[in-house]
N, C-alpha and C positions, 0 to 999 in steps of 0.2 A: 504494500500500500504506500510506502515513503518514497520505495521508487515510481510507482503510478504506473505499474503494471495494472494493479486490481485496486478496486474503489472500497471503499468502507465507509457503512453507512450507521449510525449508531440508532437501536429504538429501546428505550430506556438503558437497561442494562446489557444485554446481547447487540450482539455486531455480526453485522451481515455484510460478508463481501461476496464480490463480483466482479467478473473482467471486465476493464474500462472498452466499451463499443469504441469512443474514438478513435481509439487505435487502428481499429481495423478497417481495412480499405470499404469504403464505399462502393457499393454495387452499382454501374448504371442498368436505365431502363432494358435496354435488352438484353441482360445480364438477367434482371429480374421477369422479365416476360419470357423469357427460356428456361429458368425456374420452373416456372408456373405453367409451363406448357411441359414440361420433365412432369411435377406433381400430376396433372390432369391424366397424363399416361399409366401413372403408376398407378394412380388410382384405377381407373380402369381396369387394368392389370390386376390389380389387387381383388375387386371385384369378379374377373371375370375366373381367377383361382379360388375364390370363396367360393362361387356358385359349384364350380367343379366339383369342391371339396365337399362339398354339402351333398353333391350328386351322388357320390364317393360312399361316402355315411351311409348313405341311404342304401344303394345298392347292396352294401358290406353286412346292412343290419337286415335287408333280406335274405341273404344266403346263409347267414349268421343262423335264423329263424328258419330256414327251411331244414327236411329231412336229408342225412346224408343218402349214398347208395347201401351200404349196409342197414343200416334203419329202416328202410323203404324195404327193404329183402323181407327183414323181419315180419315188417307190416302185413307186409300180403301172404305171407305164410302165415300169421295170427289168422287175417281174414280167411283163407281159403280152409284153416281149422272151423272155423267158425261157420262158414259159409256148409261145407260136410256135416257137422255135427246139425245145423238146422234141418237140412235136406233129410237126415234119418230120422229128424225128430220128426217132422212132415208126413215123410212115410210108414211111420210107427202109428201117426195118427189119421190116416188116412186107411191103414190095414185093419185098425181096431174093430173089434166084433162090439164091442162094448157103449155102443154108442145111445144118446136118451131118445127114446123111441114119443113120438110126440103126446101120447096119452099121457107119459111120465110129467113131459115138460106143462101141459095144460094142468096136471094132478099140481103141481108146483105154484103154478103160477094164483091159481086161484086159493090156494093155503097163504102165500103172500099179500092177496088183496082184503084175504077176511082178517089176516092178522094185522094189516096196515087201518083196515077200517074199525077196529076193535082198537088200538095204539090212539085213535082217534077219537074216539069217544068216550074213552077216557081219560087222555088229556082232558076234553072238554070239562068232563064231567068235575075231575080235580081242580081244575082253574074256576069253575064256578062255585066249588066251595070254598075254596080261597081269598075268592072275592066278595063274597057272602061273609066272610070271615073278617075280614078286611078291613069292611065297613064302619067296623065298630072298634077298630084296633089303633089306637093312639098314635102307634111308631108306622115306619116309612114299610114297603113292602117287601125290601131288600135285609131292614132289621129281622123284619119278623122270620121269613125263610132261617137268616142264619138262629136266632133265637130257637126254633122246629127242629132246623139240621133237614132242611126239603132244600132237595136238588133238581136243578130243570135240569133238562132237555139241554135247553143254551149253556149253559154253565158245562158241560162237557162236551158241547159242539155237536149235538146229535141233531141231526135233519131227518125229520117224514121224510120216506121215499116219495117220490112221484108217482104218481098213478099208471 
């Protein structure tokens, strides 16, 4: 700094130096507009490697992410076990003697409909004693169930079949 190579600048306690700029030659304008025309290039440049590189990524994280040829082997040997084993299951069920002859399935179906409609009317018939009950019950409807220890339906997520 005493010889005025570098400048010192004092901000309260700490000092900050820095090369004196005078020193250094002066650029002219086309000194500096060929700069600027070098940057504008590089920049470019710069960009047009980014975009590649990004291209790059991309590419690298799909192969990265795809199956090799040994894996792929594998796969389709999984599959063609698989694919076999259905084919016999298929044909096991296709052989069978044992099949529900449609008197059975009518015999079924209508035990299901008198038991859905019997599940029915007596829900009804307990929800209208309940509310009957209710009427006259000081606390909310939700106290009183747990009060009883009665369990809906909802409360275990049981749904009526459909008709």
């Amino acid at each position: 700094a005493q010889q005025g190579r570098v400048r010192e600048k004092a901000y309260g306690k700490q000092k900050i130096y820095f090369a004196d700029q005078e020193q250094l030659p002066a650029a002219s304008d086309a000194e500096l507009r060929g700069l600027d025309s070098e940057i504008a290039a590089r920049s470019a440049q710069l960009q047009a490697l980014q975009q590649s590189c990004r291209h790059m990524e991309a590419e690298l994280k799909d192969l990265n992410s795809s199956m090799t040829t040994p894996e792929i082997a594998k796969e389709i040997e999984a599959l063609r076990k698989d694919c076999a084993s259905y084919t016999e299951k298929l044909e096991r069920i296709k052989t069978a003697t044992n099949h529900v002859t449609p008197e059975e399935k009518e015999k079924v179906c209508r035990e299901q409909q008198l038991y859905r409609r019997e599940w029915r009317r007596r829900k009804r018939m307990a929800t209208e004693l309940l509310d009957a009950i209710l009427e006259g019950y000081p606390k909310s409807k939700k106290q009183f169930f747990e009060e009883v220890g009665i369990e809906t339906d909802e409360d275990h997520g049981v749904v009526l079949p459909a008709t």
